[in-house]
N, C-alpha and C positions, 0 to 999 in steps of 0.2 A: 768402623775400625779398619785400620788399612798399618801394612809395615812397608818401611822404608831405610832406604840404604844413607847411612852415615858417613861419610868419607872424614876420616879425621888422621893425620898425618899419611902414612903410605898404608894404612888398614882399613879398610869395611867395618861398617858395623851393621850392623840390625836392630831397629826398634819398631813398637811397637804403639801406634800411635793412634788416638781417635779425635776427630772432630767433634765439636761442640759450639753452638750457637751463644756466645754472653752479647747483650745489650745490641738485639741484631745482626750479630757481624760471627763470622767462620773462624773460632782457633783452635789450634791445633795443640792438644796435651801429649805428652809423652809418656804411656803407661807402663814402659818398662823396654828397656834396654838389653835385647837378646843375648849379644855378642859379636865377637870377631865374625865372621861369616866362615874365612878358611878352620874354624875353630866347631862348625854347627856340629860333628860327628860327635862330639863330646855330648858322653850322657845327660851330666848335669845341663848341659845348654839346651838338648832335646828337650829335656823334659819342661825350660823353664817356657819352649816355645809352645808346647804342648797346652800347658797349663792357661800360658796366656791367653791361645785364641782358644780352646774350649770355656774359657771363661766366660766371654761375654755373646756368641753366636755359634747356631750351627754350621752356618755358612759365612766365610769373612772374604771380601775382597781385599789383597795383597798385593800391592807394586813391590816388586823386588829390582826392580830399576824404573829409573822414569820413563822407558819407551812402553811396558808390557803389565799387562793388568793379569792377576794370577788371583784363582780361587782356589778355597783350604776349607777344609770338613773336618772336625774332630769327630773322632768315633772310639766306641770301645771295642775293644778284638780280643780280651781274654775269653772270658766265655763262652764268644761262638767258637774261636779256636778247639778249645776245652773238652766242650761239649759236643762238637761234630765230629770229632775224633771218638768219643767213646759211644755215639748214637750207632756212630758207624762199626763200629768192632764186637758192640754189646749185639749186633746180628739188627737193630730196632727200625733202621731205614732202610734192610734189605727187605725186611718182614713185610712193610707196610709199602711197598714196592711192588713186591711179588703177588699181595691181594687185589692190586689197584690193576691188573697189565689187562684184566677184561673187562673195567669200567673204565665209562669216560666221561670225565669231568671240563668242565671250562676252565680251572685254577689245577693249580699242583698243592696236590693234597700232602702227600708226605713234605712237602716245606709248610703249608698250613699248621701239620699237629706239632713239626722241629718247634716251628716260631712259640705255638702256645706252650708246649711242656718250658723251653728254654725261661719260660718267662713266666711259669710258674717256679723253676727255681733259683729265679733271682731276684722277685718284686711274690709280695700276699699280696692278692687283691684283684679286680677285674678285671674280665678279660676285656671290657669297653677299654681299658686303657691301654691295651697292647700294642694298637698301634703308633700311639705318640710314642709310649718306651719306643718301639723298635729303630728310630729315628735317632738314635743315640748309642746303636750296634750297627757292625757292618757282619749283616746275615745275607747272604747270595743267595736269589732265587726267591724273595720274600718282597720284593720293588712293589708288586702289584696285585697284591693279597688287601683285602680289605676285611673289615669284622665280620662279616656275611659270609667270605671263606670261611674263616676262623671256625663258626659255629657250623658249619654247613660239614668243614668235616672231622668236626667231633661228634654230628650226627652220624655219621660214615661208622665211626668206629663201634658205637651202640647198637647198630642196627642188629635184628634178627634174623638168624641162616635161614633157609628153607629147611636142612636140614639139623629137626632138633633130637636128633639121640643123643644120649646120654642128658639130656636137659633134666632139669627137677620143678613141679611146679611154679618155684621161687624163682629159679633164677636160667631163662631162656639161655642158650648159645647167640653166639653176637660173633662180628667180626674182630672183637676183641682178645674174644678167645682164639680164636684162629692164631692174631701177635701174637698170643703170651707161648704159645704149644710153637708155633716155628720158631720162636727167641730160645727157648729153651732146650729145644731140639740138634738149633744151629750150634748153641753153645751147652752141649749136652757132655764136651770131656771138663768142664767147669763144674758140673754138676753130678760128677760122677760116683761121689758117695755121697749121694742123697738116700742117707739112711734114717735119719730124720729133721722134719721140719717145724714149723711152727706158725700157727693162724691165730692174729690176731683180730679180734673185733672191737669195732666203736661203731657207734650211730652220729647221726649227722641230720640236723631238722631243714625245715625251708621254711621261707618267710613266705613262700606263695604256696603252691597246691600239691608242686611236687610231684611232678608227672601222670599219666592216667592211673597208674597201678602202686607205684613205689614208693611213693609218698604216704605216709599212714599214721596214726596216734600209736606210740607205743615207748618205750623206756628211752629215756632219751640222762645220755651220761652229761649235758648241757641244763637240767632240770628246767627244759623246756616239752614239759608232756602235755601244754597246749597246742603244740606246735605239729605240723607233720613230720615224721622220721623217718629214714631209711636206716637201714644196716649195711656196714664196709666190713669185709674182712680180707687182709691181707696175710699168704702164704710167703716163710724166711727161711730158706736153710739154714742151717747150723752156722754156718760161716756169713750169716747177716746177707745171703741175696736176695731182692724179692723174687717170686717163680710168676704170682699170678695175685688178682686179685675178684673179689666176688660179692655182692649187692642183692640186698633182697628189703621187703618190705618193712619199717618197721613196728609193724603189727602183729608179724609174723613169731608163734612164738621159738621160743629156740629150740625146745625139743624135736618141731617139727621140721626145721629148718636145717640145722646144723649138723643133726647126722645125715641127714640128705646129700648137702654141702661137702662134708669130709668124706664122702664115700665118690663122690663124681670125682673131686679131687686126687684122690687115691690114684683111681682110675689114667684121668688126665694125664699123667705123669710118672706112674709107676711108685708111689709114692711107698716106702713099707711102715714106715712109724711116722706118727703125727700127734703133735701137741697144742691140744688149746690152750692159748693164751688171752685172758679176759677179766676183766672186774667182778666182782662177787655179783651184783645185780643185774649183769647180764645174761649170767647162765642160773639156772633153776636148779632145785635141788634134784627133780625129776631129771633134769636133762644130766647133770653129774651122774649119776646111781647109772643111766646107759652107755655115760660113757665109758665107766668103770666095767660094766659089763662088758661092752666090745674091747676092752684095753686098748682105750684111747689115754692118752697121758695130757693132764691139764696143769696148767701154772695159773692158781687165782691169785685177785687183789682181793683182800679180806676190808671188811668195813671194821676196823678196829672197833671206833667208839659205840658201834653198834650190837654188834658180838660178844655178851658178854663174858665166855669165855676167854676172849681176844684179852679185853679191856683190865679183867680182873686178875686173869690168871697167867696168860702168855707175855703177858707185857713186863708182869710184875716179878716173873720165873729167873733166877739168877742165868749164869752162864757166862764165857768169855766171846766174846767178838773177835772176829779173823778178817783181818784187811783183805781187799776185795780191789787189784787193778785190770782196768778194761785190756782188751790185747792192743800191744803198739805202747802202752803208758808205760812209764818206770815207777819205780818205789821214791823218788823225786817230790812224785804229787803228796804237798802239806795235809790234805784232808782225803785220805780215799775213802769209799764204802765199805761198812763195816758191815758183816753177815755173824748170822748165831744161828742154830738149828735146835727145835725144840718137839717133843713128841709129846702131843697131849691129847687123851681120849682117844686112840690109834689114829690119831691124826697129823702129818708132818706139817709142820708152822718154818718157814723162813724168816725169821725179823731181821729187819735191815734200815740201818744208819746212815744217814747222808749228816758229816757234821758241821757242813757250813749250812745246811738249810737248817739244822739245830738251831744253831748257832743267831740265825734268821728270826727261827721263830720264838725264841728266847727275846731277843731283841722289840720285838712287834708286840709281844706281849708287856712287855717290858713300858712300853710306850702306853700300849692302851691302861695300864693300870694307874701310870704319873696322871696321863687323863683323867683317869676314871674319880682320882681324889682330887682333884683340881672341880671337876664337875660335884661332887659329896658337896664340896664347899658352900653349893648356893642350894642343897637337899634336896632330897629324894624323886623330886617329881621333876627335873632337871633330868632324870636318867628315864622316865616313861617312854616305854615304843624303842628304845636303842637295846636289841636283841647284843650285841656285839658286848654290851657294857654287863647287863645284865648279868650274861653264864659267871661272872667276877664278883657277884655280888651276892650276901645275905643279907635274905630282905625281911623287914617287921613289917608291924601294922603302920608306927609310924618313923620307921627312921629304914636306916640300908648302911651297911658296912662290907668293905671289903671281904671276903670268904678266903683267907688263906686257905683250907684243904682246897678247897676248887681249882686255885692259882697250882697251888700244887699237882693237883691230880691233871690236868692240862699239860704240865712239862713232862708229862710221861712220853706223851705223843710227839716233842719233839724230836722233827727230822727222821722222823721211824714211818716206815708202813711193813706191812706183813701179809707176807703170802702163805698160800695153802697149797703142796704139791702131792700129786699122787707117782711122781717120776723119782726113778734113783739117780739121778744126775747129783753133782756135790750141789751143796749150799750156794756156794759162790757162783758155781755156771746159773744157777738158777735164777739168781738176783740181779746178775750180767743178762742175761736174754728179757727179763720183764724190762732192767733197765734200755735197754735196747731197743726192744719192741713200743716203747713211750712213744721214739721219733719216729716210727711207722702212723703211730696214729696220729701226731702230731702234722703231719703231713696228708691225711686223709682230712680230719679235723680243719688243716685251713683251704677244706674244698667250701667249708661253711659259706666262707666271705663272698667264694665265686657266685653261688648259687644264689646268694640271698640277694647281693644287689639287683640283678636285673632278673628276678624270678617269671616275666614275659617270654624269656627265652628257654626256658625250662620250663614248659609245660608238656613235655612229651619222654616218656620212658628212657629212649632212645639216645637223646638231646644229653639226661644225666647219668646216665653211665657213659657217654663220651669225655664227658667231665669229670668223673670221678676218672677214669682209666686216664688221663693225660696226666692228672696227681700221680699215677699209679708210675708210670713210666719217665715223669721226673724223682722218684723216688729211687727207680732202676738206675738211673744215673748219677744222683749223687752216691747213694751206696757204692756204687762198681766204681767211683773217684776215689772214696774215704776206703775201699780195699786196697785200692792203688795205691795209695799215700802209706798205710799201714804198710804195705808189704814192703815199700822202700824209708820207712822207720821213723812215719811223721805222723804223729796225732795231733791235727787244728780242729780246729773251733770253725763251725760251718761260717759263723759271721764272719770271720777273718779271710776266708776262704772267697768269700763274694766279692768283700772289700778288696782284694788284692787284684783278685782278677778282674775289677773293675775299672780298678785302676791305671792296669794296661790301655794306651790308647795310641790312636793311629789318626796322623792328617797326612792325607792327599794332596799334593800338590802339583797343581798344572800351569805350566809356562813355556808358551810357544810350543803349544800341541802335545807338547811330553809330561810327566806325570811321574811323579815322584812320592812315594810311602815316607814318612818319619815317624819312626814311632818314641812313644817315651818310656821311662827305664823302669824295669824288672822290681818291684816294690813287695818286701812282707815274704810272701811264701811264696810269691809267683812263679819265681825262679824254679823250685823245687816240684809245684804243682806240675809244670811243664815237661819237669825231668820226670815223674812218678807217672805220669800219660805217654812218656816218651815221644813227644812232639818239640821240635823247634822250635825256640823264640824265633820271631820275624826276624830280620835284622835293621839295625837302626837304622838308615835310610837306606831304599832299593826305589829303581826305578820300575813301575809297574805301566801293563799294557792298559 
């Protein structure tokens, strides 16, 4: 593909032209017609040149006249823009700067961990493929990094101090800790009523062995307890910032672990109040009763259908519902979260409505039961071994009909889960930080993908908490974005948020030694993102060194 100049009465044009071989012989297609040339400043023409050549190669040769042959790169530039602005201000490249100035390495490690976190929060999935993505960003200082960088200093960040004070059986001191206490430190008038916070935990299995020690059988929220486990928990201030995050065996059980865990914590940081935040089958009943004891404050996820106090009584308990919007939202939003507060057996119950996932699971249900009589049709043993069908069904010796109460007793639970808190906080702050704390783990959760595909590379302790902390530290950075967006009065949708900024892109262009940027236009929320970072858009074409 090659562009070439149109001369048609006293104007230029630009098209945009490729070669193709028919019945032996060289023609030439015309795949789109750019424009005037004196006219290429215009955004719509930017963008339509943009589009074109990132379309078909990374790299295209350009005649822009017939003496001079000119090459063009399409790249993306919102996100490193973005994001090297907030690495840089969140204190994260000074941090990992400052550890490195008495090692010496062969590669530059703080552009090693930029590239991998940048590229866990724009792509789930391996880091084998980080280097083909990065070939479609313009990240400076990343030319000549190879996957072996990559993993070589996620190992860096894992590693164990000489000095382990304050260490706990579970979970040694690392060079990670070292980031998390100077980020916090750096940016310590950010955090300056840190009165209290909140730790969340999830597990996380591997498909291989799972390091010498951390790797282990134990509760796994994936109902893979064949599998090895580790434990993630991550620490949120009030105001949704990560502080830190912390890994231990998942064998380990919690009572032994966790107050261990929250007391180095404390420590680390100055912390004064501290709330678990966890699923019911996480924490033990042993381990609740000490935490109650120490006046530790816990937000659980109750097992409704399992609970039968939950199921019969809490569920079934009258009460009005109180709309519930996140900060940044308006009363706009067609479905908000509903919250109720209920006290049963001196115990406080949160129940809470999501009512498009109602709405969801009303639906799904809905489906499976037109199913379910479509399959009756040809009798009973048509439905053998389908667990799914079954809970829908009463069943004889020789026939099966549908179970209205059952169908009934099922739409209880739609769109509902319910918590159990021992904290005075309202109802709705309550429901707001579990809902909140979901994308923490969500984000730990897709360290899943990383680990399991090439679990060769994770076979050392070390290796996987490099990996979980680079989650940890793209977590830092989208949250410290979505504060920034909030503070200046926009709530997106993280999808929208990638999209947009992806969309931003840049070709280079060189003719006759000089060198020229074009970018294309500002799409979605880009604009805004850019204003909420307080960074400059590029501008449409500049001539660059």
């Amino acid at each position: 593909m090659f562009a070439r100049i149109k001369k048609s009465g006293k104007y230029q044009y630009l098209q945009i032209v490729e070669n193709r071989k028919e019945k032996g012989k060289v023609k030439q297609r015309v795949i789109a017609t750019i424009g005037r040339l004196d006219r290429m400043q215009s955004k719509g023409r930017v963008e339509t040149l943009i589009r074109s050549l990132s379309r078909f190669s990374e790299r295209t040769m350009m005649i822009l006249t017939g003496k001079s042959d000119v090459s063009a790169e399409a790249v993306k530039i919102g996100p490193p823009i973005i994001f090297e602005r907030l690495w840089k201000e969140t204190g994260i490249g000074k941090a990992i700067k400052d550890l490195l100035q008495d090692r010496r390495f062969e590669f530059d490690v703080e552009r090693a961990i930029f590239l991998t976190v940048l590229h866990r929060l724009m792509v789930s999935g391996s880091d084998r493929f980080c280097e083909r993505w990065r070939r479609d960003y313009l990240l400076e200082g990343t030319e000549d990094l190879d996957l072996h960088h990559l993993y070589r200093a996620m190992t860096f960040l894992g590693e164990e101090l000489k000095d382990q004070e304050d260490a706990t059986p579970f979970t040694p001191r690392c060079n990670k800790d070292l980031i998390e206490e100077m980020i916090f430190y750096d940016q310590r008038d950010m955090f300056s009523e840190l009165e209290l916070v909140f730790f969340d935990t999830t597990s996380i299995y591997f498909e291989g062995r799972g390091g010498e020690t951390i790797g282990q059988k134990g509760f796994s929220k994936d109902h893979r307890p064949d599998l090895n486990q580790m434990v993630v928990g991550a620490i949120i201030d009030d105001k949704g910032r990560p502080i830190c995050c912390e890994m231990w065996p998942g064998n380990t059980t919690d009572v032994k672990t966790l107050i261990p865990v929250t007391d180095r914590i404390r420590k680390r940081f100055g912390i004064n109040r501290l709330c678990i935040v966890a699923d019911r089958g996480m924490i033990s009943a042993e381990t609740i009763k000490e935490l109650e004891e120490r006046n530790i404050a816990y937000i659980l996820g109750t097992r409704m259908r399992l609970v039968k106090e939950i199921k019969l009584d809490v569920l079934s308990r009258g009460g009005r519902y109180s709309k519930v919007y996140p900060e940044g939202a308006t009363s706009k939003d067609p479905a908000p979260l509903k919250v109720k507060q209920l006290i049963y057996n001196k115990k406080r119950y949160i129940v809470c409505l999501n009512p498009r996932q109602a709405r969801k699971d009303a639906r799904d249900r809905e489906a499976i039961i037109t199913s379910l009589k479509e399959q009756l049709k040809k009798g009973p043993k048509s439905l053998i071994g389908n667990k799914g069908y079954r809970k829908y069904l009463k069943l004889d010796k020789d026939s099966a009909r549908i179970d209205i109460d059952k169908v009934e007793y099922e739409s209880r639970f739609d769109g509902k889960w319910v918590l159990t808190t021992n904290m005075d906080l309202s109802a709705d702050k309550v429901a707001l930080k579990y809902k909140e704390l979901w994308q923490v783990e969500r984000v730990f959760r897709d360290v899943k993908s990383i680990l399991e595909t090439r679990p060769v590379y994770h076979q050392r302790d070390e290796n996987i908490r490099g990996h979980v902390f680079c989650s940890f530290l793209a977590l830092v950075l989208r949250k410290e974005l979505e504060r920034r967006l909030n503070h200046a009065g926009h709530v997106f949708e993280w999808s929208d948020i990638k999209q947009d900024l992806k969309a931003l892109q840049q070709v280079t262009i060189e003719e006759d030694g000089k060198y020229f940027a074009i970018r294309s236009e500002c799409k979605g929320h880009c604009g805004k993102i850019f204003q909420a970072v307080k960074v400059a858009v590029p501008p449409t074409i500049r001539e660059v060194a």
